[in-house]
C-alpha positions in Angstrom: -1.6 -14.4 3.7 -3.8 -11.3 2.7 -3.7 -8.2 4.7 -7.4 -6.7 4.9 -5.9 -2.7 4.5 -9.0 -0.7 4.2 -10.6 -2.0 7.3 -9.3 0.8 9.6 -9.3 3.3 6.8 -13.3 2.8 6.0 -14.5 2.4 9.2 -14.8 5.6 11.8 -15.2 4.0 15.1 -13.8 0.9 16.7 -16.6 -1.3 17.2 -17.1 -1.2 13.4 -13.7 -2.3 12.9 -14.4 -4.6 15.1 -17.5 -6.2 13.4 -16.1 -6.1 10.1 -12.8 -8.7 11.9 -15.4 -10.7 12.6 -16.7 -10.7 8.9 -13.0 -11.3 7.6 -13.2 -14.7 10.5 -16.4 -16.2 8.8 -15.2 -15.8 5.1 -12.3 -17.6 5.8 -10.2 -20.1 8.3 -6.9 -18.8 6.8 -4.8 -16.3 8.5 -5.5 -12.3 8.0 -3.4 -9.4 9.5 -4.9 -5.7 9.5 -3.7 -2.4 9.2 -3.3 0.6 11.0 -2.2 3.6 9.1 -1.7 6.7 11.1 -2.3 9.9 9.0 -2.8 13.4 9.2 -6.3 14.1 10.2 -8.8 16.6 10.5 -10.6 14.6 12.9 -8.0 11.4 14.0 -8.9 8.0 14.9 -9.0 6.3 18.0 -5.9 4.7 16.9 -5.2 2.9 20.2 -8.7 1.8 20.1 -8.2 0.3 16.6 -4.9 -1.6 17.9 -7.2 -2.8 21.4 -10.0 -4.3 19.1 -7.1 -6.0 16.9 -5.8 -7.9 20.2 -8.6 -8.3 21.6 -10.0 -10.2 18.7 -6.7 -12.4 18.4 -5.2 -10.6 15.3 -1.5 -11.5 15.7 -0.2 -9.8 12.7 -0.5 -5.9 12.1 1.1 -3.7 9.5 1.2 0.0 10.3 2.1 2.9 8.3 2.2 6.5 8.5 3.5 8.7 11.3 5.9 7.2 14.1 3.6 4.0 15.7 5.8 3.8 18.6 3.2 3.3 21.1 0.9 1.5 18.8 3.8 -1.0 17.8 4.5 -1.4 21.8 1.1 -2.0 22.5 0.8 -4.7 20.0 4.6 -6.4 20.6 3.2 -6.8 24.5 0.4 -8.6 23.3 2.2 -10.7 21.0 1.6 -9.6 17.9 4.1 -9.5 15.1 4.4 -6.2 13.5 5.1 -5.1 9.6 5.8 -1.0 9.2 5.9 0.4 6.2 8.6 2.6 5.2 9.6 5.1 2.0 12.9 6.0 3.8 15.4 4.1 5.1 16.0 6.1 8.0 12.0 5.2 9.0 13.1 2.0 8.3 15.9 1.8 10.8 14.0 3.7 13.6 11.1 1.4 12.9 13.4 -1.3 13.5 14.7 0.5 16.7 10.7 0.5 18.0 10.3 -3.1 17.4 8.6 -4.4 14.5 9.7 -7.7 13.0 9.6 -7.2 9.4 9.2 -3.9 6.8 7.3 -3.0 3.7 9.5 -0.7 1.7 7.0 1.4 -0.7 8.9 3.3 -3.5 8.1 6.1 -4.9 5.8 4.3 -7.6 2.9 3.6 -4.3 -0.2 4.7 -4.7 -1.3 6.8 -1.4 1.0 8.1 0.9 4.7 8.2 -1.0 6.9 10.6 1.5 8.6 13.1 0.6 12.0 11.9 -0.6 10.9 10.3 -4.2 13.1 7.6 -3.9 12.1 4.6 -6.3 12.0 0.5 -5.8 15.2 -0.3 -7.6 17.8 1.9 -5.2 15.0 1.7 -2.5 15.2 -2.0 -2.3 19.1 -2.5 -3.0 19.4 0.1 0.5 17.1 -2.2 2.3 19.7 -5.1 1.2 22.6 -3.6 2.2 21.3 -1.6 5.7 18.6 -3.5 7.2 18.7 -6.5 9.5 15.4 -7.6 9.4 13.0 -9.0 7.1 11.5 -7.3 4.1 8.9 -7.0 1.7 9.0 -4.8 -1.5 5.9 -2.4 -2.4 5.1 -0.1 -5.3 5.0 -0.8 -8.5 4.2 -4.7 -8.6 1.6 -6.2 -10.6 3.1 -9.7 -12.3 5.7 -12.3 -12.0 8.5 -10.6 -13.8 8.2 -8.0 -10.7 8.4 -10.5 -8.0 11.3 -11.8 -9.1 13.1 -8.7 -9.8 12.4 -7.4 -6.1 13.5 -11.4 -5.3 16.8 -10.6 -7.0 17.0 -7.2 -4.6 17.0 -8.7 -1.6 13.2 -8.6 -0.5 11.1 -11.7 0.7 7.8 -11.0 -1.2 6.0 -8.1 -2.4 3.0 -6.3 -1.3 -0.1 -5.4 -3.8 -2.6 -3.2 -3.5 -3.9 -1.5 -7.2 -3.5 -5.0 -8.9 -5.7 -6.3 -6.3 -8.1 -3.6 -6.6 -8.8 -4.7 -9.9 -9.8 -8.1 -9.4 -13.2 -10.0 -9.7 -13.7 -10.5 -5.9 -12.2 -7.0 -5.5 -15.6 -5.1 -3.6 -15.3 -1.5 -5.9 -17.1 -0.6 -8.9 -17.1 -2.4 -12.5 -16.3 1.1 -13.8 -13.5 1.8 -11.7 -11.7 -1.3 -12.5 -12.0 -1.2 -16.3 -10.7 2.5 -16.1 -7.8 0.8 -14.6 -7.6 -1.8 -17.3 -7.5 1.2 -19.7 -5.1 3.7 -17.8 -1.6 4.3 -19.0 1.1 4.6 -16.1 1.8 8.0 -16.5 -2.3 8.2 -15.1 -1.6 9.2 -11.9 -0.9 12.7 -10.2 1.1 13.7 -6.7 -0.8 15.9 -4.2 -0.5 17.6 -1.2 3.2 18.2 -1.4 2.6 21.6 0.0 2.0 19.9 3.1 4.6 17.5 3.1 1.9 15.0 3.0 2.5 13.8 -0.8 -0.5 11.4 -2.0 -0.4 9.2 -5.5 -3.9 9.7 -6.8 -5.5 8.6 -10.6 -5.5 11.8 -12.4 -8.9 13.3 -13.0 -10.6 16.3 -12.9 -10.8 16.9 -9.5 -7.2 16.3 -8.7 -6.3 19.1 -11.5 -8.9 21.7 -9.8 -6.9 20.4 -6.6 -3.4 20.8 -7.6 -4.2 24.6 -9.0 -5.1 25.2 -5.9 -2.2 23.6 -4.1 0.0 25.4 -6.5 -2.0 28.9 -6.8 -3.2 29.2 -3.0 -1.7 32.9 -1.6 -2.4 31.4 2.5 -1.1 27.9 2.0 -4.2 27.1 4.3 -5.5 23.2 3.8 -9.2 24.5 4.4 -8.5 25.8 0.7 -7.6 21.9 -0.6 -9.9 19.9 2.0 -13.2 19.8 -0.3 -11.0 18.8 -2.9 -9.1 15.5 -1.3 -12.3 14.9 0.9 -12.2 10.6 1.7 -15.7 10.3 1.9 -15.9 11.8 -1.7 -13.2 9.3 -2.6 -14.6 6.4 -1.4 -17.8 6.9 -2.9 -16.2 6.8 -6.4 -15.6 3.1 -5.7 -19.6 2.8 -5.2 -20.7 5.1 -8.1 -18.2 4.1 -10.0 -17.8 7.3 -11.4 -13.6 7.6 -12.1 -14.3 11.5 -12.2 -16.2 11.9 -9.2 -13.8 12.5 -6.1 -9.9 12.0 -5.8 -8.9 8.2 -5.4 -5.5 6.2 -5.1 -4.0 4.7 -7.8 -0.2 3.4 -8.2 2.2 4.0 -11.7 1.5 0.1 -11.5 -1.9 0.8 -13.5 0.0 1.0 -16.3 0.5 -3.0 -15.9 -2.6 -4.2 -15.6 -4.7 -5.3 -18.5 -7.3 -7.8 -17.4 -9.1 -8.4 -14.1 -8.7 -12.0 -13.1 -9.9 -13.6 -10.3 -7.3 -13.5 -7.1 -6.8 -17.2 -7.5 -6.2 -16.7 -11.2 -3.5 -13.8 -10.7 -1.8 -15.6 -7.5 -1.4 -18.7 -10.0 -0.4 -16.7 -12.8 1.9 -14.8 -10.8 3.7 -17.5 -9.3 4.2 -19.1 -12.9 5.7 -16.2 -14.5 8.3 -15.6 -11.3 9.4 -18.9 -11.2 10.3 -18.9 -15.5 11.6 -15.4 -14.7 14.0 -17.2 -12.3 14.5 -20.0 -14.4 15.6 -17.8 -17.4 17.8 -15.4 -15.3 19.8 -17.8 -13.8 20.3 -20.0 -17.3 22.3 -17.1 -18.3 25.0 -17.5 -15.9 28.0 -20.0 -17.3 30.6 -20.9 -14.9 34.1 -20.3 -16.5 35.7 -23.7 -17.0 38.3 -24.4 -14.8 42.3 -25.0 -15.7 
């Protein structure tokens, strides 16, 4: 079941959110959740708005990310909806659990976006979730093929969650341009910003994220007005219209370095699926049980 994540980020008021629900409905008769990712802002959303539209339109499944959704998550849990948080910590984790939600994402450090502040990767990230959590989870961050589903299968998670491999897929809405850079990228392609303001960000390394991170590094005041033209989102999302990689700064997970072709999602789903399933089938044809005496 896909989760349509840029809705709330693209859109600046509710009723467009709204409209583009509606959109998601006509495309398909399968199931869709949304997100709601609460960020630092220099203008917020109407965050509570976002979650009213989501009820009132009979989404039942909402991930949010972010700062602390405590009332968003109790909003949503009265009407019925089943919530997914996304964590980097396991502390967040816990106190999501303690607000409500049903089930996690745990994002390592390899995410592209937001990837806190504690740099804390999939493969101890994942084997904490195991041993401390109660609930359901999901593993994201770094995932891009089979071999990677089953690995995060073998640490305790129930799926994983992708977000750069699907970026660069046929039915994927961005720019030609923008997905063959990603074809052609190397993992160590990306770049962390915003650290200064404990608001760290995984972005594809380009011009514009160097001149941002001198900045960040060389700013006297510490002021964000300083870095704002720099990380500006309307910038960023025109890159995936002009498909210009240079033009503004965009996200982009260490997963790029993993991605080769650009299939469509039915292709990569399929392919996926395949290669986690001979994964398992190898792993486990290792293990001999010891005759007995």
């Amino acid at each position: 079941m896909p989760f349509d994540t840029e809705l709330t980020r693209r859109l600046g008021i509710a009723e467009g959110f709204r409209q583009e629900i509606r959109k998601c409905k006509k495309l398909t008769n399968k199931p869709f959740g949304i997100n709601i990712t609460l960020l630092p802002a220099l203008v917020p959303p109407d965050y509570d708005a976002y979650a009213q539209v989501a009820i009132d339109e009979g989404i039942k499944i909402v991930e949010t990310a972010g700062n602390s959704p405590g009332p968003i998550i109790a909003k949503l849990k009265k009407a019925g909806c089943i919530v997914l948080h996304k964590c980097t910590t396991i502390r967040h984790a816990q106190s999501a659990v303690k607000l409500g939600v049903d089930f996690l994402s745990i994002d390592g450090f390899e995410c592209a976006g937001h990837v806190g502040e504690s740099d804390i990767t999939n493969f101890i990230l994942l084997s904490r979730a195991r041993q401390t959590l109660k609930v359901p989870f999901i593993a994201s961050g770094g995932f891009a093929d089979g071999q990677g589903l089953a690995a995060a299968l073998c640490l305790g998670a129930c799926g994983i969650n992708m977000g750069t491999r699907f970026l660069c897929t046929v039915e994927s809405p961005i720019h030609q341009n923008i997905k063959e850079q990603i074809v052609k990228a190397q993992e160590t392609d990306t770049t962390l910003l915003l650290r200064r303001w404990r608001n760290t960000t995984r972005l594809y390394r380009n011009r514009i994220t160097e001149q941002a991170l001198k900045v960040e590094r060389e700013s006297p005041t510490g002021e964000f007005a300083e870095i704002a033209p720099y990380v500006s989102g309307k910038r960023g999302r025109e890159v995936f219209v002009n498909g210009d990689p240079e033009y503004g700064v965009w996200t982009a997970g260490q997963v790029i370095g993993l991605i080769h072709d650009i299939p469509t999602c039915r292709e990569l789903v399929a392919r996926i699926e395949k290669e986690a399933e001979e994964t398992l089938r190898r792993t486990t044809g290792l293990w001999t049980p010891s005759p007995k005496l």
